[in-house]
C-alpha positions in Angstrom: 123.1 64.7 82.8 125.9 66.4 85.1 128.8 64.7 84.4 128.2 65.2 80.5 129.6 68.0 78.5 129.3 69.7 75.1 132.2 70.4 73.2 131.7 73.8 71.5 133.6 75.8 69.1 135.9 78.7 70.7 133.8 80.6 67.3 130.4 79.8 68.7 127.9 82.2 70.6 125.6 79.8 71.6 125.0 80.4 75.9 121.9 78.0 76.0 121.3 75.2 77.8 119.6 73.2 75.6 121.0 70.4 73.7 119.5 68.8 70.1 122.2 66.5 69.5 125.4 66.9 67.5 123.2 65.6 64.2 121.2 67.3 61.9 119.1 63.7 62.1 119.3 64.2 65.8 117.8 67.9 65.3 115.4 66.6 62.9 114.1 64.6 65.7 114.1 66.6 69.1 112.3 69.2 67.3 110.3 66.8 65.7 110.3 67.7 62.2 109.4 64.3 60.5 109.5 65.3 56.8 113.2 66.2 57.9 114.0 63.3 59.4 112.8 61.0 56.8 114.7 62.8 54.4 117.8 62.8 56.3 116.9 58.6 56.6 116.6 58.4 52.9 120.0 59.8 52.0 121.1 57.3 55.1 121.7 59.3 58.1 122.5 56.9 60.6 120.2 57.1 63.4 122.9 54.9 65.9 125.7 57.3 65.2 127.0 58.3 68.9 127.4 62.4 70.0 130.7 63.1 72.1 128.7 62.2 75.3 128.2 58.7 73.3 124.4 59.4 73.2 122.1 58.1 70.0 118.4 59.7 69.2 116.2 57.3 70.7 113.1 58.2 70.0 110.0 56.4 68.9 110.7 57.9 65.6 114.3 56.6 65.3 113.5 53.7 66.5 110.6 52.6 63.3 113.5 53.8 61.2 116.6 51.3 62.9 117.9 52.5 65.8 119.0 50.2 68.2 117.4 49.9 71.4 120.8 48.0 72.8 122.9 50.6 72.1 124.8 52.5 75.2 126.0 55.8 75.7 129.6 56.3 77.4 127.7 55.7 80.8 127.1 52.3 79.6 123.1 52.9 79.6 120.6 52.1 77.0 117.8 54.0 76.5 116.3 52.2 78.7 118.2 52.4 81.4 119.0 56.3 80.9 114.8 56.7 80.7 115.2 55.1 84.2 118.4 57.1 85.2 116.4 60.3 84.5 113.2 59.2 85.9 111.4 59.7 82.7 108.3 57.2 82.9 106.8 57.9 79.5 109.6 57.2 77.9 110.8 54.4 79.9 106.9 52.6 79.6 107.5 53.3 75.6 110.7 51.9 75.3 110.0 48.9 77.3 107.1 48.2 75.1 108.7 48.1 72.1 110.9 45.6 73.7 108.3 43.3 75.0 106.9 40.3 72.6 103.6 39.2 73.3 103.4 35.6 74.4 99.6 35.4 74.3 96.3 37.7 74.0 92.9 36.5 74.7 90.6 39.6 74.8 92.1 42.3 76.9 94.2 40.1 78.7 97.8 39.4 77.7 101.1 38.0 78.6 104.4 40.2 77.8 107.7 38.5 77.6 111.0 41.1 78.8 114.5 40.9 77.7 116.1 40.7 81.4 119.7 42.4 80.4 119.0 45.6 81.0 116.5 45.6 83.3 117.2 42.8 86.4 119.6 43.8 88.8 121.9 40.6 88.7 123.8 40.4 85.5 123.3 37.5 83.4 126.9 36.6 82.4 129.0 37.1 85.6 125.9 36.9 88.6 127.2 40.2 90.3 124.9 42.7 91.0 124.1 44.6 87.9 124.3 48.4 89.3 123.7 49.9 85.5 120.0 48.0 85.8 116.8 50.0 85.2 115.6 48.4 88.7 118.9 49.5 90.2 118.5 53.1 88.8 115.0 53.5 89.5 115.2 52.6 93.3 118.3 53.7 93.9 118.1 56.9 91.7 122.3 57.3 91.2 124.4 54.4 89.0 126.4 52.8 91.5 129.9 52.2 91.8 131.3 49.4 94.2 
């Protein structure tokens, strides 16, 4: 995201612009090496440990190990609502799946119960517009500051 940064070494060479995570279980992850990342698991890597921009690995992989879905990132969004923020459907369709509980199945069809927290645009606690929400960010497209 813009308004996120990288702290980097005044030592380091690295001029790319791509970003792994400040983890070597993050790393194992974006680059998808699972016999890594189990290993890393094993000897307890936490998978909800926060980078500098207060970002987690939240990937389908982290997530059948114990990460968090709930957890946010210094923006205040889940993964969730930062799958919505960056318009990434896959991801956003995955992680609210795994969120869902089926109420009922009968053949194809199904019933899907949603935690609402994250997702509704009126917050639960106080009734003011929730402008972090995955509806918010999705039709909107910016979090919104009143």
């Amino acid at each position: 995201m813009e308004h996120e940064y990288v702290e980097l070494s005044l030592k380091t060479n690295y001029g790319g612009r791509m970003y792994f995570g400040e983890y070597p279980l993050s790393f194992a992850a974006c680059t998808n090496q699972l016999d890594c990342y189990r290993l890393l698991r094993a000897k307890r890597a936490d998978p909800n440990q926060k980078d500098t921009n207060g970002n987690t690995e939240m990937l389908k992989l982290a997530y059948n190990t114990g990460a968090k879905l709930q957890i946010m990132n210094n923006q205040n969004l889940t993964p969730l609502t930062l799958a919505a923020h960056l318009a990434k459907k896959e991801m956003f369709d995955q992680i609210l799946k795994l969120e869902s509980d089926v109420v009922w199945m009968y053949g194809d069809a199904s019933s899907h119960a949603y935690p609402l927290a994250k997702i509704d645009t009126i917050n639960q606690e106080t009734g003011d517009l929730n402008e972090d929400s995955a509806l918010s960010l999705i039709v909107y497209g910016v979090i919104l500051f009143f």
